[in-house]
C-alpha positions in Angstrom: 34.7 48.1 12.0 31.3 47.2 13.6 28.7 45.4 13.0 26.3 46.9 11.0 22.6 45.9 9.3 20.2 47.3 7.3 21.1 50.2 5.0 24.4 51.2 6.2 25.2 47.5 6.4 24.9 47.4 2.4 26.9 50.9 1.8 29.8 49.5 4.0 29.6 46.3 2.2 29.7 48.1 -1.6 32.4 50.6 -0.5 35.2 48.1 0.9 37.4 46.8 -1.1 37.8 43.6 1.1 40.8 42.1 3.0 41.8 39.4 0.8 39.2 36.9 -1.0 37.5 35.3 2.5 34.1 33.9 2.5 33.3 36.1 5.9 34.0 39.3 3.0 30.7 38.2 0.9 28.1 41.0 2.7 26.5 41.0 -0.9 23.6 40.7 -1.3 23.5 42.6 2.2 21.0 40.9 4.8 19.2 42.5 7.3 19.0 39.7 9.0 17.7 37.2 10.8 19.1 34.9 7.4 22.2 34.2 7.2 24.2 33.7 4.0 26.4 30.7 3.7 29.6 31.3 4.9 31.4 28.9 2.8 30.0 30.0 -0.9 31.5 28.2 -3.6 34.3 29.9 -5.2 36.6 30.0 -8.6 40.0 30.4 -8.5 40.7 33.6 -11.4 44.5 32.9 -10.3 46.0 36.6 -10.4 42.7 38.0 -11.1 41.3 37.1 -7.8 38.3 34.9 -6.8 35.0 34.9 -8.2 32.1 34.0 -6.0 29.0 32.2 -6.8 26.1 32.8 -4.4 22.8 32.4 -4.4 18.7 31.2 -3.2 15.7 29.4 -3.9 12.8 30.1 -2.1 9.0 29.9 -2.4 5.7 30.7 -0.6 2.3 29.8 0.1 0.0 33.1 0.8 -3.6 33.6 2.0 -5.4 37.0 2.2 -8.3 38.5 2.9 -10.1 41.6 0.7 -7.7 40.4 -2.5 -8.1 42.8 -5.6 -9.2 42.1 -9.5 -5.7 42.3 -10.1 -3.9 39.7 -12.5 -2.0 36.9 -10.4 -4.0 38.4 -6.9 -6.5 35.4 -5.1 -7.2 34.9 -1.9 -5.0 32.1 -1.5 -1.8 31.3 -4.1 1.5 29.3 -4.1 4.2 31.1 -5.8 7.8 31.6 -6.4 9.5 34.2 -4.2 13.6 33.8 -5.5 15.2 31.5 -7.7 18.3 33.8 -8.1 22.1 33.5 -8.6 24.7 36.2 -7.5 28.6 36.4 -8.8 30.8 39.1 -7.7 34.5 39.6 -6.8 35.1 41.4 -3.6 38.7 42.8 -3.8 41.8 44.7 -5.7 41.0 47.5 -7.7 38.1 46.3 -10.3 35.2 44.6 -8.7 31.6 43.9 -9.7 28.4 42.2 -8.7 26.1 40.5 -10.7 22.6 39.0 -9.3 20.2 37.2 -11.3 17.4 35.1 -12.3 13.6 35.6 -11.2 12.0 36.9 -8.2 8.5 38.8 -6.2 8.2 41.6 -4.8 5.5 41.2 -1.9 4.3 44.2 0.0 2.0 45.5 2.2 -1.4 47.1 1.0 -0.5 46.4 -2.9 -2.1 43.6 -4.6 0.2 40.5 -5.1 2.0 40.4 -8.2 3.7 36.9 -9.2 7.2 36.7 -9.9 6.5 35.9 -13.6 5.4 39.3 -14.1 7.3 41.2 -10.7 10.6 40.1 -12.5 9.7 42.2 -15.4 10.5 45.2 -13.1 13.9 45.3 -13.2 14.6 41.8 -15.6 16.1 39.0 -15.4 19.3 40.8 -14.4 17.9 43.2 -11.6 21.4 43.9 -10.0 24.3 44.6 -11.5 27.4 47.1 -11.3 31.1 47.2 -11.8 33.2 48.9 -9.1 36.5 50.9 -9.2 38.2 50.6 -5.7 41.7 52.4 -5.6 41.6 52.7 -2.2 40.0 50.5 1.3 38.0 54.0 1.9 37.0 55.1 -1.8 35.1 53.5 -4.6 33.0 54.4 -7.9 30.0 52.0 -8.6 28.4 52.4 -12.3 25.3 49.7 -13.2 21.9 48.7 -11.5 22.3 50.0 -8.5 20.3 48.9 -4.9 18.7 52.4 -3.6 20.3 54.5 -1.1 16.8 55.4 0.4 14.5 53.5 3.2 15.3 50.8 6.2 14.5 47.8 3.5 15.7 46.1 0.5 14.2 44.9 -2.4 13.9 41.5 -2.1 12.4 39.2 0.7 15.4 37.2 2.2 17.1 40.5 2.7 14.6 41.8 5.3 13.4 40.7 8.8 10.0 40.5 7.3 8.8 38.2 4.2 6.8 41.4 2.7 8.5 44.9 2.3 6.8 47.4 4.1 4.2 50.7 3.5 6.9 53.2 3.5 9.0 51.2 1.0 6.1 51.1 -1.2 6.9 55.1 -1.9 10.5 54.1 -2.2 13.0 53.8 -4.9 14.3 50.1 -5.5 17.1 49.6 -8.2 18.2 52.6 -9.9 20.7 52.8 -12.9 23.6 55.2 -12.7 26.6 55.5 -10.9 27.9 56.2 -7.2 30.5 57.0 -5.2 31.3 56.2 -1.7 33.7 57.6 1.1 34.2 56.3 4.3 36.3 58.7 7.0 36.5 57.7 10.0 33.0 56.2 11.8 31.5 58.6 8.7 30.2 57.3 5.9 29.2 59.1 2.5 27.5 58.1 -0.7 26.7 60.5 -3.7 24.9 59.5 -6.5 23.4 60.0 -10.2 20.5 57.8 -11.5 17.1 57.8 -12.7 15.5 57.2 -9.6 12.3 55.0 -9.9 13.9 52.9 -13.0 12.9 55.8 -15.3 15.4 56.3 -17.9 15.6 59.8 -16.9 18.5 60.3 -15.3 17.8 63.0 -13.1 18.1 62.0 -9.5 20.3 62.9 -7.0 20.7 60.6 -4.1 22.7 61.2 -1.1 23.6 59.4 2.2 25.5 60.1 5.7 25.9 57.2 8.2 27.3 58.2 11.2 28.5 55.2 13.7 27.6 56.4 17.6 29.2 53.7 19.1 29.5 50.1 18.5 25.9 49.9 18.9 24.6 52.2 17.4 24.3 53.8 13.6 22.5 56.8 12.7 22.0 57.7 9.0 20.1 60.4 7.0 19.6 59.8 3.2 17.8 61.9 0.7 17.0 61.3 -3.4 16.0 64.7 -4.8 14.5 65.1 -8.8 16.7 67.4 -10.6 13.9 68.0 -13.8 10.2 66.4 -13.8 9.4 63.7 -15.6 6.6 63.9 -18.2 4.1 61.3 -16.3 1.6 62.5 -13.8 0.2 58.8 -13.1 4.0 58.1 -11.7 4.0 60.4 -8.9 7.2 58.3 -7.4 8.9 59.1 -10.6 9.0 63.1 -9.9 8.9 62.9 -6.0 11.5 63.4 -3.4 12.4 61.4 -0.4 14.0 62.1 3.0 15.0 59.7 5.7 16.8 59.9 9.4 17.5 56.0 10.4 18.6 55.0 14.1 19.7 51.2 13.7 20.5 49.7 17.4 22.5 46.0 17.2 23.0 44.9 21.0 23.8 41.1 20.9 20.2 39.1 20.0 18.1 42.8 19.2 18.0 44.7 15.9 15.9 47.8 16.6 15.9 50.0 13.2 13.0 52.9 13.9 12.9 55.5 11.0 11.3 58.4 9.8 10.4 59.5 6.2 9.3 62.2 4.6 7.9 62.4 0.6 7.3 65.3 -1.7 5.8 65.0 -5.3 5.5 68.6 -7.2 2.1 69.7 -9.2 2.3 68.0 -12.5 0.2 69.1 -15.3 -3.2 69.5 -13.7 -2.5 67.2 -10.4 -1.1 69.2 -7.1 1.3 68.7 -5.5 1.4 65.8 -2.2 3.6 64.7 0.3 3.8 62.6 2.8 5.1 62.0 6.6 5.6 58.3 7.7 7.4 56.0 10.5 8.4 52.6 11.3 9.8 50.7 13.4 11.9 47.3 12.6 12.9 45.3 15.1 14.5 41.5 15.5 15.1 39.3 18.5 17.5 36.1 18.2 16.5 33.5 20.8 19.0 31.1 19.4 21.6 30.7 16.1 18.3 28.9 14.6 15.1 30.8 16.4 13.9 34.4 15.6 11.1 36.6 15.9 10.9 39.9 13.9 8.6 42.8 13.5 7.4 45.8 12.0 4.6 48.7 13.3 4.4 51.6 10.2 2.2 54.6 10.0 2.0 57.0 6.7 0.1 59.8 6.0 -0.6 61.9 2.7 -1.2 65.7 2.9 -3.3 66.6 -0.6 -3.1 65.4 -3.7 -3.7 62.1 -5.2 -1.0 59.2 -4.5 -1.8 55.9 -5.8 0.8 54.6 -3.7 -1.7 55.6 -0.8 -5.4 55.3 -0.7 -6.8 58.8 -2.2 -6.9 62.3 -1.0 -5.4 62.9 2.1 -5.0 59.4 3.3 -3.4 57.0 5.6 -2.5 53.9 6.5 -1.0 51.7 9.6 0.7 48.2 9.6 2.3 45.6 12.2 3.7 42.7 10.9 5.2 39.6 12.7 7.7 37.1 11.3 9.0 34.3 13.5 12.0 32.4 11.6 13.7 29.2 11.4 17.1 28.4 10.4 19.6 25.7 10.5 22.5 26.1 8.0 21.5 26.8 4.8 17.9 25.8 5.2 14.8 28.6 6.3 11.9 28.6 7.0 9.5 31.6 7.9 6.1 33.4 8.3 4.2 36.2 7.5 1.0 37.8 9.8 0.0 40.6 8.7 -2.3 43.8 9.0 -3.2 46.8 7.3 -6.1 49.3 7.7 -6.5 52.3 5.3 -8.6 55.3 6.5 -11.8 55.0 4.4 -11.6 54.9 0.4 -15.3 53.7 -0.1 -16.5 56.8 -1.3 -14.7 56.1 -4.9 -16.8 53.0 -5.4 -20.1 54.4 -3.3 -19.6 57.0 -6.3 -19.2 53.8 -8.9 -15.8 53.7 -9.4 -13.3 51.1 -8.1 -11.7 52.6 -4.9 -7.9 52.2 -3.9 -9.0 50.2 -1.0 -8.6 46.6 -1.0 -11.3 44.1 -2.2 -12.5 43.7 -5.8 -13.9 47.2 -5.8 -11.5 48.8 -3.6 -14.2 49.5 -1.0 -12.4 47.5 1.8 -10.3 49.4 4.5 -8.2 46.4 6.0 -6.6 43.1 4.8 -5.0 40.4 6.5 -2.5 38.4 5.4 -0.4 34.6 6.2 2.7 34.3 4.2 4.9 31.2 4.7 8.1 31.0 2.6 10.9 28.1 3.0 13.9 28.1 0.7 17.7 27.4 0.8 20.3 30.3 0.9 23.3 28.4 -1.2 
């Protein structure tokens, strides 16, 4: 099989069954890359049960920013806690599961920073979890938490290239509860699913996704998550929208180039109309070395109507580039974060006295820097 990152690297990851209980077998949690989890994790001997495998990472960061918000936990300079999490799973024969947790943050671009004290209460202290039926090497059913089928990133920042996730991920579903199936035939790769999308209780989402492997090199993949019924909230647009992506991921010996399009559709609900969106990014990752890296990320996203507060007001936009050079020498990282985002111009909601959705304490601001570093240990 190749060698695949990103999205399809996770789907490939969750639908084998494994060759026998090897360290190389643990691509969960999946990595992007340029981290690398320990090969040699510590392991429990379940005797005919199989091995269980204890994973897992500590990390932290020091931030400064400029144009922060009157949010709780937002300055212009804070320390906090990016990961202190602990994963156990068992990777083959036919019953297998995968349990991550423990506390974490969710940085992103353009949102206000949110401390892990309060980000783990997104999805608790248990964010991931799932049991999986595997009766064959190509076929498996997952039911639990589930990671999203949707976008180019993951949820948490040592699974990306970058410390922050990105604008387009900031319309996109994270964990979702329900339950999957996957198929692999051939250098295809299918996943259907059932969940409540945005972590709504409401479990009417269907997500979908193809991955089709080119060549050795190269990966192409279109996913989709479509509502089947609204959901009674117009201020959670995300909960009732639906999002399409078409993903070229390129691995050729040190570069990781991951371009990718998406498209976002939320319906009139109640008296707001209905918006969508077209965005693109591109991800990409050079190794110098097995310790040096430098990653980036250039995004553009733009809202036709409506209101989004996952944007910045009637019909707006926003672009990003993001660099992240990164050190690492066994199990031992070390990384940073320079960032930039400019908004097309929300001061009219604050020249009209109310806060804008800008940046700044009145949300009158139309770009924001930022410095992340974040050093941790991957165990």
């Amino acid at each position: 099989m190749i060698r695949l990152r990103g999205l399809t690297a996770f789907l490939l990851a969750a639908i084998s069954s494994g060759g026998g209980a090897h360290a190389a077998a643990l691509t969960t949690p999946a990595l992007t890359g340029p981290l690398v989890a320990n090969p040699n994790p510590f392991a429990l001997d379940g005797g005919d049960f199989g091995n269980i495998y204890v994973t897992g990472i500590v990390s932290g960061l020091a931030m400064g920013q400029s144009n922060s918000s009157q949010a709780p936990g937002d300055a212009q300079t804070l320390a906090d806690l990016t990961n202190a999490q602990i994963s156990v799973q068992k990777t083959d024969g036919l019953f297998q599961f995968y349990v991550q947790a423990g506390q974490y943050a969710m940085p992103s671009l353009g949102l206000p920073y949110q401390r892990a004290t309060a980000a783990s209460a997104a999805f608790g202290a248990i964010p991931v979890a799932y049991a999986k039926i595997a009766p064959t090497d190509n076929f498996s059913i997952m039911a639990g938490k589930l990671p999203t089928l949707i976008g180019a990133e993951y949820t948490f920042s040592f699974q990306n290239i970058n410390i922050e996730r990105g604008l387009l991920w900031n319309q996109e579903p994270a964990v979702s509860r329900g339950v999957q199936a996957n198929y692999i035939l051939g250098p295809l790769t299918f996943s259907l699913s059932l969940n409540d999308g945005a972590y709504t209780n409401k479990y009417n989402q269907l997500s979908g996704l193809i991955a089709y492997a080119v060549s050795s090199t190269d990966t192409i993949t279109a996913a989709g998550s479509g509502v089947l019924g609204t959901v009674s909230n117009p201020m959670a647009p995300v909960a009732n929208q639906s999002v399409y992506n078409l993903i070229w991921t390129h691995l050729d010996g040190p570069w990781l180039i991951t371009p990718y399009i998406q498209y976002t559709e939320v319906p009139t609900i109640g008296a707001f109309p209905s918006t969508s969106s077209w965005s693109g990014a591109v991800l990409a990752s050079y190794a110098f070395d097995s310790n040096w890296s430098l990653g980036a990320r250039a995004e553009y996203i733009a809202q036709d109507g409506g209101f989004d507060p996952m944007l910045y007001g009637h019909d707006s936009s926003a672009a990003s580039i993001t660099i992240t050079p990164t050190y690492q020498y066994k199990v031992f990282f070390a990384r940073a974060d320079l960032s930039y985002v400019h908004a097309d111009s929300p001061s009219f909601f604050s020249s009209q006295g109310f806060p804008g959705p800008g940046f700044g304490r009145r949300g009158a601001n139309i770009d924001q820097e930022r410095l992340m570093l974040e050093v941790g240990i991957l165990f």
